[in-house]
C-alpha positions as CSV (number, residue, x, y, z in Angstrom):
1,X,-10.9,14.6,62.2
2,X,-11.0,15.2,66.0
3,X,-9.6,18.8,67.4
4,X,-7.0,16.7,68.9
5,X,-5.9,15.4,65.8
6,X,-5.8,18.8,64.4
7,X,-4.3,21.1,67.0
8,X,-1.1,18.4,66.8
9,X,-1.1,19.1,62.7
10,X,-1.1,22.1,63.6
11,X,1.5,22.2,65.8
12,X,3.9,20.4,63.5
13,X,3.0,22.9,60.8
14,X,3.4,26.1,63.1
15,X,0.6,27.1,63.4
16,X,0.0,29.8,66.7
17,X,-3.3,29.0,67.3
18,X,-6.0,27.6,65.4
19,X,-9.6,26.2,65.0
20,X,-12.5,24.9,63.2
21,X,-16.1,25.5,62.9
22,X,-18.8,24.0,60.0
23,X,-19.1,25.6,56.8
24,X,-22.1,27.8,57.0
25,X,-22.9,31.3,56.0
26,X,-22.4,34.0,58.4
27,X,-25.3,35.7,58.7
28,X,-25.2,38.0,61.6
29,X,-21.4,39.3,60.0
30,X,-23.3,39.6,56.8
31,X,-26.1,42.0,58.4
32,X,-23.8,44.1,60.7
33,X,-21.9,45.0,56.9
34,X,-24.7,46.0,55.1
35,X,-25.5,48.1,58.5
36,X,-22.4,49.6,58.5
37,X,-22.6,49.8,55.1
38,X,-25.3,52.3,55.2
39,X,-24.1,54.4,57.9
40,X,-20.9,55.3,56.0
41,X,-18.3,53.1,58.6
42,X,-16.6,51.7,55.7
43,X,-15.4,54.8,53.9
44,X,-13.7,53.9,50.1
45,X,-12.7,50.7,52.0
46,X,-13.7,47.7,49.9
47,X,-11.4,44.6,50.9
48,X,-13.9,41.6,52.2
49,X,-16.6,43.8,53.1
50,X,-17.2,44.9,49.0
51,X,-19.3,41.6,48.1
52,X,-20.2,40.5,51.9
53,X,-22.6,37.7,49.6
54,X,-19.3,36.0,48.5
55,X,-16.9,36.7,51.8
56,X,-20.0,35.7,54.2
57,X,-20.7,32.5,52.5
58,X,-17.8,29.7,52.9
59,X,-20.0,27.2,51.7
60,X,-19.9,28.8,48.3
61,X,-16.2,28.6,48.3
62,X,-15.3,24.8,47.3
63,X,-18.3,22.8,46.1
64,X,-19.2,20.6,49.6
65,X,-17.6,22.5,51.9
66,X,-18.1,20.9,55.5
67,X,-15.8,22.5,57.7
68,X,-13.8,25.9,58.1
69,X,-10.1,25.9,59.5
70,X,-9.1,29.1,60.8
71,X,-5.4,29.5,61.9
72,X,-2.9,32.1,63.3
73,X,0.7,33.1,63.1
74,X,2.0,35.5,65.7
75,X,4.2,38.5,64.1
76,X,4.6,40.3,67.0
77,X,8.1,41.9,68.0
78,X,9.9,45.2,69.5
79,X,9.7,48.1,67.6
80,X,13.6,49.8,67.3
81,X,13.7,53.2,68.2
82,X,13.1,55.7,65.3
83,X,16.5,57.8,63.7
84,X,16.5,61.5,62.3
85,X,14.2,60.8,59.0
86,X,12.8,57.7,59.4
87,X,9.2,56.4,59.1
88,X,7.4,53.6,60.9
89,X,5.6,50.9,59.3
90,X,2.7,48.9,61.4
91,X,4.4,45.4,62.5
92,X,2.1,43.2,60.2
93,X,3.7,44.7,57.1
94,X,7.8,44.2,58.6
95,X,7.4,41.4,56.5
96,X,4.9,39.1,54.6
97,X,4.1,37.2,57.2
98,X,0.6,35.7,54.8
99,X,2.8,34.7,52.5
100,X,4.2,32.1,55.4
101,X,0.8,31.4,56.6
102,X,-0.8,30.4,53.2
103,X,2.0,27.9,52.8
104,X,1.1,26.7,56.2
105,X,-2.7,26.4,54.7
106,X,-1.7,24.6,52.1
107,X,0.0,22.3,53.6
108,X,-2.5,21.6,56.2
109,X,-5.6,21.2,53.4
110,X,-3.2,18.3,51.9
111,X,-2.7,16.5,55.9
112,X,-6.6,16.7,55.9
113,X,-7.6,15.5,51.9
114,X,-10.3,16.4,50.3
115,X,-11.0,19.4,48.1
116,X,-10.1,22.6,49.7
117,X,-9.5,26.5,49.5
118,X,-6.4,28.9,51.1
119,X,-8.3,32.1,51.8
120,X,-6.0,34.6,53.5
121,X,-5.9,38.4,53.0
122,X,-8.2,37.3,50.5
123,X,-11.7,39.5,50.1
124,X,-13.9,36.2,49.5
125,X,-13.7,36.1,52.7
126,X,-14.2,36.8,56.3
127,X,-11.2,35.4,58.5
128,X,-12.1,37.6,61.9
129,X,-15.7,36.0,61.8
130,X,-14.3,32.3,61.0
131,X,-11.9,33.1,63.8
132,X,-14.8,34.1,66.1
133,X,-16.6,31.0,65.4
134,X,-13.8,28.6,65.9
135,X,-12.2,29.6,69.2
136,X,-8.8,31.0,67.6
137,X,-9.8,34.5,69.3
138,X,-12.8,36.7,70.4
139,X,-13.7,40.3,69.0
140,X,-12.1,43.3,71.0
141,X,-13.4,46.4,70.8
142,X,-10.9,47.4,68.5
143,X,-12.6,44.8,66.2
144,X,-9.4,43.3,66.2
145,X,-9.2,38.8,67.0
146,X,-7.4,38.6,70.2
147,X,-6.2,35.0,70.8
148,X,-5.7,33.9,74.2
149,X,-1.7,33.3,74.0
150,X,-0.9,36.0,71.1
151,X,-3.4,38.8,71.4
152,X,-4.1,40.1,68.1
153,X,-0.8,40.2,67.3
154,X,-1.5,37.6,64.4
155,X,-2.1,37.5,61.4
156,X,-5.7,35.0,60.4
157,X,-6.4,32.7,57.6
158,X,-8.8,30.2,56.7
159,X,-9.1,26.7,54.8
160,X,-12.2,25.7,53.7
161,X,-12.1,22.3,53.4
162,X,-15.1,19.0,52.2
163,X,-13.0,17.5,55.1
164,X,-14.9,16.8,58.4
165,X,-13.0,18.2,60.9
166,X,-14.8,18.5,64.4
167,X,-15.9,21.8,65.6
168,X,-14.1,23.4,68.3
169,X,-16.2,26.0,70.2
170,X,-15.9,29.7,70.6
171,X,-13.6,31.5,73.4
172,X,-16.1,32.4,76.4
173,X,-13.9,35.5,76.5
174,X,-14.6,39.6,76.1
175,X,-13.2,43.0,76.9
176,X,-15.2,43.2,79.6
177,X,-15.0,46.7,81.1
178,X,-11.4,47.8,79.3
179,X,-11.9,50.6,76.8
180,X,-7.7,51.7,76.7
181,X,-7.9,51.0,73.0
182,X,-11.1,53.1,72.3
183,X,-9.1,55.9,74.8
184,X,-6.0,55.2,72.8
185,X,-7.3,55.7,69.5
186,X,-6.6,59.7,68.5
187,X,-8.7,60.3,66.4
188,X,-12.4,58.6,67.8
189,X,-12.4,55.8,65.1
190,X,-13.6,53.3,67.8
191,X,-16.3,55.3,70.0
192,X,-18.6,52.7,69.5
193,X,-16.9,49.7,70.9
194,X,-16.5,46.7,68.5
195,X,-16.9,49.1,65.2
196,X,-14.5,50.7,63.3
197,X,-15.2,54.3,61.5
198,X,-12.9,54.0,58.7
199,X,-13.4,57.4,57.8
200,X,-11.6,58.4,61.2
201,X,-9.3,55.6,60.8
202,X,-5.4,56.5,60.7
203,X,-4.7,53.1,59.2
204,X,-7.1,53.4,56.4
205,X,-6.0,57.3,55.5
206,X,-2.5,55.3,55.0
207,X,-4.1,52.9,52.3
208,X,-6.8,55.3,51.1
209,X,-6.0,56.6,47.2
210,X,-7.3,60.4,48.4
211,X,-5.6,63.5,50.4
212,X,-5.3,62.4,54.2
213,X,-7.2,65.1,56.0
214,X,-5.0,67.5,57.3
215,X,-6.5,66.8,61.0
216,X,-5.7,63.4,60.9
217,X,-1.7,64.3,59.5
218,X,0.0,65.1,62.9
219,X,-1.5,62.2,64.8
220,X,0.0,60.3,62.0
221,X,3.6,60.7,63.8
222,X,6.0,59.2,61.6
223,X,3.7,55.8,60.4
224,X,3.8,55.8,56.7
225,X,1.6,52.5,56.6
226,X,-0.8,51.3,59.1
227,X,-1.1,51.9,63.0
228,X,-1.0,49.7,65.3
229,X,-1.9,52.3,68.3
230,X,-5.0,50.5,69.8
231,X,-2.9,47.3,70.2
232,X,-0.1,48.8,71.5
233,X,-2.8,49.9,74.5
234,X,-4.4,46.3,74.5
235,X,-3.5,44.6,77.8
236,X,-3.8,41.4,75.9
237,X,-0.8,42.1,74.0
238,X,1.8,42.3,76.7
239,X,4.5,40.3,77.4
240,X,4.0,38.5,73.8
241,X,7.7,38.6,72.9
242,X,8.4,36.7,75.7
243,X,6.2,34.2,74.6
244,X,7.4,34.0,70.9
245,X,10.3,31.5,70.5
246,X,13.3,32.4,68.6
247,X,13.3,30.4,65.3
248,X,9.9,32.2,64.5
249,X,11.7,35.8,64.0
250,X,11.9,37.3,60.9
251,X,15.6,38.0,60.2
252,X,14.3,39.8,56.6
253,X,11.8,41.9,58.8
254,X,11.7,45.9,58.0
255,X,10.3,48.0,60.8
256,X,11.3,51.2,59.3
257,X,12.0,53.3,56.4
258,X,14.0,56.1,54.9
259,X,11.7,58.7,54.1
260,X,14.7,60.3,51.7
261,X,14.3,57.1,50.0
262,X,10.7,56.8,49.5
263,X,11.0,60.5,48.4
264,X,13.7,59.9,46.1
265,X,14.0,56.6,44.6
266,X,12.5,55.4,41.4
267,X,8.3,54.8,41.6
268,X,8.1,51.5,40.3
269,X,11.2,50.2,42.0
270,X,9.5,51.4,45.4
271,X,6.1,49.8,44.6
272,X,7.7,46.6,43.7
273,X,9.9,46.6,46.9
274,X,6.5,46.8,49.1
275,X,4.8,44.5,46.9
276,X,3.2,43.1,49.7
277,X,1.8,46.8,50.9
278,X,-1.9,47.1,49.5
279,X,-1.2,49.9,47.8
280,X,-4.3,51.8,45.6
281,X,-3.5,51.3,41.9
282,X,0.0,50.3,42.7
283,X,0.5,54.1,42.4
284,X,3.7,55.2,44.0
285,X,2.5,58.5,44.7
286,X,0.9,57.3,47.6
287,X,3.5,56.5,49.6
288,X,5.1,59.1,48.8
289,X,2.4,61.1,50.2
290,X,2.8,59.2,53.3
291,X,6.1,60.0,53.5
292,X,5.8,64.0,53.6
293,X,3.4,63.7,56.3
294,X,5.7,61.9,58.3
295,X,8.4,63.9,57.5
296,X,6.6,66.9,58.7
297,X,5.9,65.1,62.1
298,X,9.1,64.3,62.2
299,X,11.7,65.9,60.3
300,X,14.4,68.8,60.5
301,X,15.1,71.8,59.1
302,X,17.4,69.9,57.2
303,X,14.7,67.6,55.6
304,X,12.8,70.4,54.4
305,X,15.0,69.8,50.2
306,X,13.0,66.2,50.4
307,X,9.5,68.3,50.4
308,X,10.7,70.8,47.9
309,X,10.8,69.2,44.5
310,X,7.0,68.3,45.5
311,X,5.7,71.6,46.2
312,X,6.2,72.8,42.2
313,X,4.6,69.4,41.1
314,X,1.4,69.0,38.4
315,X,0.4,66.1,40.9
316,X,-2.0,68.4,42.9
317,X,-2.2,65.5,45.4
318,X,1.5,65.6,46.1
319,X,2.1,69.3,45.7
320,X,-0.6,70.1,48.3
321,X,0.5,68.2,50.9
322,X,4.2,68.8,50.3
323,X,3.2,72.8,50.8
324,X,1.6,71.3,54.5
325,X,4.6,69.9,54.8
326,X,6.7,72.7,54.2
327,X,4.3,74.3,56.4
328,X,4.6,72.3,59.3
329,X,8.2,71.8,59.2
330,X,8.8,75.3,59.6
331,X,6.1,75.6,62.4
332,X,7.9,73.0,64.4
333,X,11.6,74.8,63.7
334,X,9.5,77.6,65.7
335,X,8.8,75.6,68.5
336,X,12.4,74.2,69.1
């Protein structure tokens, strides 16, 4: 299939951007992990960079894999402005926009033929480097793909087909001398441009089944999932809304949360509602941590009952940072 014949598939399936390259390992990905690896960038962080001899192999995916289609959907829209006792949530997790792009996939692998794989937000494999390769996007120094039309406000995927499909080459794009998201970032998680230190990571403290270090809490603000701070400071990703067209908003999309209700409500009704949150063990506890460190960024006096009941827990990770909160809340009270 010719990139011609593909780009109009993929514009009857939706698709926001999208591209293919051969099926072959990745072997400079592959070495930059182990690298990383071994200077401690990754953290407890597993995802695709666990078993990089699985997620940097395609070709070991569907037996006679030729080709590798990577595609993007664009998720980007305004962020309302935050009430009294609310937390934020980063804008890929408003909704499950993978679940739409695997459908997509699937779809597309049956318009080609042939055997073929869906991987996305899978950890067999590695959808930025596929991405790379094809032309969808090129690395920022926030490692994020930023795609010429969408920025990185997408979310990637991957097919990997025994389908031909003809290679389409990489973007002959970079970052040049822009460094706003390394400036951006609060906490020095991307000092050396084009790596991430998850171990200074906001993001990852979100998702990470430990204590978030209590110098990372306040630049937390009121996120209780993710951060999306070094795109919000990529130039790249300006003026994307006005490039989105209607039909592709999410009417069932959730920017925002009650932290009362993430304090309050039942554990495993709360996990199942963010079923599509990675969330460590499908413990509940963990967002509920999240929530008391927003709510001492952001709260009131008034908040302070939602902390209480959390201070005189036997769950030392929750009773700690409860008493932080308590802390803080009363600090800030202060201040006003």
């Amino acid at each position: 299939m010719s990139a011609v014949e593909l780009r109009q598939i993929a514009t009857d399936l939706g698709f926001d951007a999208v591209g293919a390259a051969s099926a072959e390992p990745y072997e400079r990905a592959e070495q930059a992990i182990h690298e990383r690896k071994q200077r401690g960038f990754f953290a407890g962080m597993r995802f695709a960079m666990a078993r990089p001899e699985v997620s940097c192999h395609p070709e070991t995916l569907v037996p006679g894999a030729r080709s590798v289609v990577t595609a993007a959907l664009c998720y980007q829209a305004p962020a309302p402005e935050l009430r009294a006792g609310e937390g934020r949530l980063a804008r890929y997790t408003w909704y499950d926009a993978y679940a739409r792009l695997r459908s997509k996939l699937d779809a597309l692998g049956h318009r080609l033929g042939g055997a073929f794989r869906a991987v996305v937000d899978s950890n067999d494999h590695l959808d930025r480097e596929a991405a790379a390769r094809s032309g969808v996007g090129f690395f920022g120094k926030n490692t994020m793909i930023i795609t010429r039309r969408f920025g990185s406000w997408v979310v990637l995927g991957s097919l990997v087909t025994t389908a031909e499909v003809a290679a389409t080459p990489p973007l002959e794009r970079d970052c040049g001398s822009c460094r706003l998201c390394i400036d951006a970032c609060p906490t020095g998680a991307l000092d050396e441009p084009g790596v991430l230190d998850a171990r200074k990571c906001l993001s990852y403290w979100t998702q990470a089944p430990s204590p978030i270090p209590p110098g990372f809490r306040e630049s937390l603000g009121a996120s209780v999932y993710g951060c999306d701070i070094c795109q919000e400071a990529c130039p790249w990703n300006r003026g994307i809304e006005r490039r989105r067209s209607v039909e592709r908003r999410s009417d069932d999309a959730e920017a925002v949360v009650s932290l009362a209700e993430w304090l309050t409500c039942d554990g495993a009704e709360l996990v199942h509602r963010y079923r599509r949150l990675y969330i460590p063990r499908r413990d509940p506890r963990y967002l509920r941590r999240n929530a008391l460190v927003a709510l001492a960024n952001v709260g009131t006096d008034e908040h302070e009952r939602l902390a209480w009941p959390y201070a005189d827990s036997e769950d030392e990770l929750l009773r700690e940072q409860a008493l932080w909160t308590l802390e803080r809340l009363r600090e800030r009270a202060k201040q006003r």
